[in-house]
Steps between C-alpha positions, in 0.01 A plus 500: 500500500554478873524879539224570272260261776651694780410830315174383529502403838586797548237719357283261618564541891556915465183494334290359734689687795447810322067466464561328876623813673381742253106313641642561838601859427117545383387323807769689752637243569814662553728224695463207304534759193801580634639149506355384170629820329930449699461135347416605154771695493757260618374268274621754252829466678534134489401479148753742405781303679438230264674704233793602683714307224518856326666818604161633393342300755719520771440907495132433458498233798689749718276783442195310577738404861478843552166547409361223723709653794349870479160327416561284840521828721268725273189211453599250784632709770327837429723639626900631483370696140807689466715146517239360209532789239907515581461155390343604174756708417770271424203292281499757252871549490496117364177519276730819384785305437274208326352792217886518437559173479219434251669742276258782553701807499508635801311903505731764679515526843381918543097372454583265791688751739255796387158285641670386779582888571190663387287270730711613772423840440172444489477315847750739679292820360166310604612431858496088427904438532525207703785231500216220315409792228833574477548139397225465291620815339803295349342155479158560247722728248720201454215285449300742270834562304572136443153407370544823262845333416320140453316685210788507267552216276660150563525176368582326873215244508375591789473898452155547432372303832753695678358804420180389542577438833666821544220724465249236638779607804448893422111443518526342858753757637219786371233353678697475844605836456108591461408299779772692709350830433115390529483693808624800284309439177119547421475135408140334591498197752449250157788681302743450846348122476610497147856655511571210773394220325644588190884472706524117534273441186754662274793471729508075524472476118802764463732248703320186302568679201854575545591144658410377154682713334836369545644439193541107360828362377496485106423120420607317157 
């Protein structure tokens, strides 16, 4: 009973901190944005270390640790971006190791190494290898793969908000690529509005999403 009332506490304060800064994203209000949208998402952070009585939780608890740390130099910071997608990295190692661990068998490991490789390409032939793209080259394929991966079937209780949350976390990760390249695409000043609200408003309810999805102890 009492974690069912803190569940709802829960979606209760993310949910008005999510129409809060996504009204201040409207307005521009970019700074108290900022600090509405890091406490949202350690909110997700303490909520998940409430469940840390699980292995399950404990891995989901320390990848939302990580999380909040590349969020802190990425969002808070602005700065030091090559520090907050490193960070990433090791995030979907665990959310990797979590499909496994919900019985979902794990796909081979070529479709993983041949993204990673052929976006290289891509940005060496293009003239765009840098040490962050470089980076990002390795981190999104792991992320991409692993929602592909959360599409096989499990019976782990919380597997279906997990992937949820997954490619609610692919979705995000698109649009800051697109904003990235805005200078580069032939996007209109609305659609560059668009693609940069739509990061936060589907990238807080991928982390709310997978906080809750940490599985529950069978009871009697």
């Amino acid at each position: 009973m009492r974690a069912e009332q803190n569940t709802r506490w829960f979606l209760a304060a993310e949910a008005v901190l999510y129409l809060a800064f996504l009204c201040c994203d409207l307005q521009s209000v970019f700074s108290i944005s900022t600090a509405l949208k890091y406490a949202a998402l350690l909110l997700c952070l303490f909520y998940s270390a409430g469940h840390t009585g699980s292995e399950d939780g404990r891995l989901v608890c320390a990848a939302l640790t990580l999380t909040a740390a590349a969020d802190f130099f990425l969002l808070v910071l602005n700065r030091w971006y090559f520090l907050g997608v490193a960070l990433f990295c090791p995030v979907q190692f665990l959310y990797a190791l979590r499909l496994r661990r919900m019985q979902i068998s794990p796909g081979p490991l070529w479709p993983r190494a041949a993204a990673s490789g052929g976006a290289l390409l891509m940005l060496g032939l293009s003239g765009l290898l840098r040490p962050l793209t470089m980076l990002i080259c390795v981190y999104f394929p792991q992320l991409l793969c692993n929602a592909v991966e959360s599409l096989r079937p499990s019976s782990a209780h919380g597997a279906p908000l997990f992937r949820c949350g997954l490619w609610l976390f692919v979705g995000c990760d698109i649009c800051v690529g697109l904003h990235n390249l805005v200078p580069y695409l032939p996007l209109s000043a609305g659609s560059a509005a668009a693609v940069q609200f739509c990061m936060w408003a589907l990238y807080l309810p991928s982390q709310v999403l997978i906080a809750l999805s940490v599985r529950r102890r069978p009871t009697a």
